[in-house]
Structures are given as structure tokens and as C-alpha cells.
N, C-alpha and C positions, 0 to 999 in steps of 0.2 A: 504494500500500500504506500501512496506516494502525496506526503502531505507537504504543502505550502502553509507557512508559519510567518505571519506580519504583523510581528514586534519590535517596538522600540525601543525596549529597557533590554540593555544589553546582556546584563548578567541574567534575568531572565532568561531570554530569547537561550543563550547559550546551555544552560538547563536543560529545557524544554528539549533542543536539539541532541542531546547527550541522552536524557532520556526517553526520548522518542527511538534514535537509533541503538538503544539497549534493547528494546524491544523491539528490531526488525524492521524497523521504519523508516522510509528512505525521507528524508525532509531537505525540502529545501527552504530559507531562513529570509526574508526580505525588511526590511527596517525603517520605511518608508510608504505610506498609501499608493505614492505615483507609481510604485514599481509593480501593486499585486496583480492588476489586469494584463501588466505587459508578461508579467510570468504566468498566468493565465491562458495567454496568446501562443506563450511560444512550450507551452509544456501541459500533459493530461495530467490533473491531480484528482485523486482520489476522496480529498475534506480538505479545507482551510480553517486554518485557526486563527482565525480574527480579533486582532488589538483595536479596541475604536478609538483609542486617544493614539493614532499614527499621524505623524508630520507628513506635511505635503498634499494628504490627502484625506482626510477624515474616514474613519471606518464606517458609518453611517451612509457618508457617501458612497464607499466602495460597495458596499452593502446592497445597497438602492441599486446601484447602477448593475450587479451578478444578477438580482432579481430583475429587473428592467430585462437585462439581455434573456435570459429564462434560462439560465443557466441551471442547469439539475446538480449542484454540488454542493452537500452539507457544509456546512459551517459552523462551529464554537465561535461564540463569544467567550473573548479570555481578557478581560480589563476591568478597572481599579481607579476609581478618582484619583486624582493629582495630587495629595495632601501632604502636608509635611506631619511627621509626630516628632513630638519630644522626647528627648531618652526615657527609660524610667528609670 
């Protein structure tokens, strides 16, 4: 199974990727909105894991626009408000 992963928290993203590929996964890792459709275009994936707080391109938007085109590929939502915490 061959999953597209667009994430913009690096250590994150690089996780995911590690453990996705521990369990057999071929992922490939995009870090920007602009980039999900163009690797869409040029690669068959099997799910995306979708970040909605992605630069460039809002997840929301990419979103709209897979549904728009009728695109039959599942999708996770995987994001987390922006907030800072204070240590404890």
C-alpha cells in the first residue's frame, strides 16, 4: 500500500514515515499543500494523510479540490491547533 503523507511538522512527518515503513508501507512525505495534487498527478496512492494547517496550500483546500475532482481516495485527517503550552 502506497500512502502520501502532507505534513509540516517535521519531527512529526519523520515519525509517521518510520513508522509507516515498519509496517510495510511505502510512503511518500510532502510538506507543503502546493505539492499534494502535483504528487497526486504524477503517482497512484492508495490513502493520504492529511495535515490541514499545511503552508502554501491549506488542507481544507486540498481537500475540496480531491472531492471536486471525484477523486475515490481515502483520506485521514491528522492535525492539531497551532498553540503554544507552557512547560509544566
Amino acid at each position: 500500500m502506497r500512502i502520501l503523507l502532507a505534513e509540516d511538522e517535521h519531527a512529526l512527518a519523520t515519525w509517521l514515515v518510520q513508522a509507516l515503513q515498519q509496517s510495510q508501507f511505502q510512503v511518500d512525505w510532502v510538506n507543503d499543500g502546493r505539492l499534494v495534487r502535483q504528487s497526486l498527478k504524477a503517482t497512484r496512492y492508495d490513502a493520504l494523510i492529511l495535515d490541514l494547517g499545511l503552508p502554501g496550500r491549506d488542507g481544507h483546500d486540498v481537500l475540496s479540490e480531491l472531492r471536486d475532482a471525484d477523486l475515490r481516495l481515502p483520506v485521514l485527517i491528522l492535525t492539531a491547533p497551532r498553540t503554544s503550552c507552557a512547560p509544566l
